[in-house]
Residue, then its C-alpha position, 0 to 999 in steps of 0.5 A: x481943796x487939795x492942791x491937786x484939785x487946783x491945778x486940775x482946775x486951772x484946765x477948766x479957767x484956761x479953757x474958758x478964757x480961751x473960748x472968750x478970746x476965740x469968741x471975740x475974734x483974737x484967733x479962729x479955734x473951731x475946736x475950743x467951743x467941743x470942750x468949753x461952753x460959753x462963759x458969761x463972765x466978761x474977761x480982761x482984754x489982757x488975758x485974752x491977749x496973753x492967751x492970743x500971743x501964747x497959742x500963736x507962739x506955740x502953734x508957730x514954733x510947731x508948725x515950724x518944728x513940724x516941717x522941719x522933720x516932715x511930720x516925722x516926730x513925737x509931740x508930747x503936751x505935759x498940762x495939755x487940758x483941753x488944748x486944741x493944738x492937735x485939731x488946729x495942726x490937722x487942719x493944716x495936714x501937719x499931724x505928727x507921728x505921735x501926738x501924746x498929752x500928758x495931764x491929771x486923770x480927771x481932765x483926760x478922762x472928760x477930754x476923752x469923753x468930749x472926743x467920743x461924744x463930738x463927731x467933728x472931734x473924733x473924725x479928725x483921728x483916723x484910728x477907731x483904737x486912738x487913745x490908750x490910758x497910761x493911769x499907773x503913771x503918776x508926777x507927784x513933786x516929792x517922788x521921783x520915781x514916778x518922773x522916771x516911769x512916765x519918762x520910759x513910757x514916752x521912750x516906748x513911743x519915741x520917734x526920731x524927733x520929740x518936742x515937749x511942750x511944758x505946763x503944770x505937773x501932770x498924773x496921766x497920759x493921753x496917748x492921740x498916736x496916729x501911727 
């Protein structure tokens, strides 16, 4: 297994574990079961806490971020797997300008496939043309120069505001603008 292949798969274990804890009552995420099927293996109450304490922090801080500037700005998710951030804020009428997650080809390309294929994903954007594929831009740790690119294709869409949410290195990006 490439290391690639590992990060990639940290998506599909993140997912899961957070559809556990959404399962056992730690937070309500109606998306999460769209992406992630039920998992029979038990998890830990401690990893369904951290889950818990990592999404409410970071919803918290977003909403905040989000009312401050009036929905007027870019969020843009690096490692954003299947996160739900952008169905969860929609539900509360607070979508920013511009709604960019950043991940490897191969999870964004199923994240595409769940949100064409489940009505209650894709009603939620209000744009038929709601994603564009950005797949010459890539993250690999020894070549800056692909940093760069992804950088100036952000700048393209910049709003007045930008909040950047980090996770694990990221080869394509998965544009939910809602212009």
């Amino acid at each position: 297994m490439s290391a690639d292949q590992g990060v990639i798969g940290t998506n599909d274990d993140a997912s899961s574990c957070k559809r556990f804890a959404v399962d056992k009552g730690y937070w309500v995420d109606p998306y999460i079961s769209l992406f992630m099927q039920k998992s029979p293996i038990r998890k830990a109450p401690e990893i369904s806490r951290g889950y818990y304490a990592r999404v409410t922090s970071i919803q918290i801080i977003i909403e905040k971020f989000l009312r401050m500037t009036k929905n007027n700005c870019q969020i843009v998710s690096f490692g954003a797997g299947f996160d739900t951030l952008y169905w969860r804020l929609s539900d509360l009428g607070l979508t920013p300008k511009s709604f960019v997650e950043v991940d490897f080809e191969q999870v964004t390309t199923r994240k595409c496939h769940f949100i064409k294929s489940k009505k209650q994903l894709l009603d939620a954007l209000t744009d038929e043309d709601w994603f564009f594929m950005l797949n010459q831009v890539s993250a690999v740790p020894d070549d800056a120069t692909h940093i760069v690119e992804l950088f100036w294709a952000l700048l393209a869409t910049w709003s007045d505001c930008l909040w950047l949410q980090l996770g694990t290195a990221s080869v394509n990006l998965l544009n939910l603008s809602l212009f």
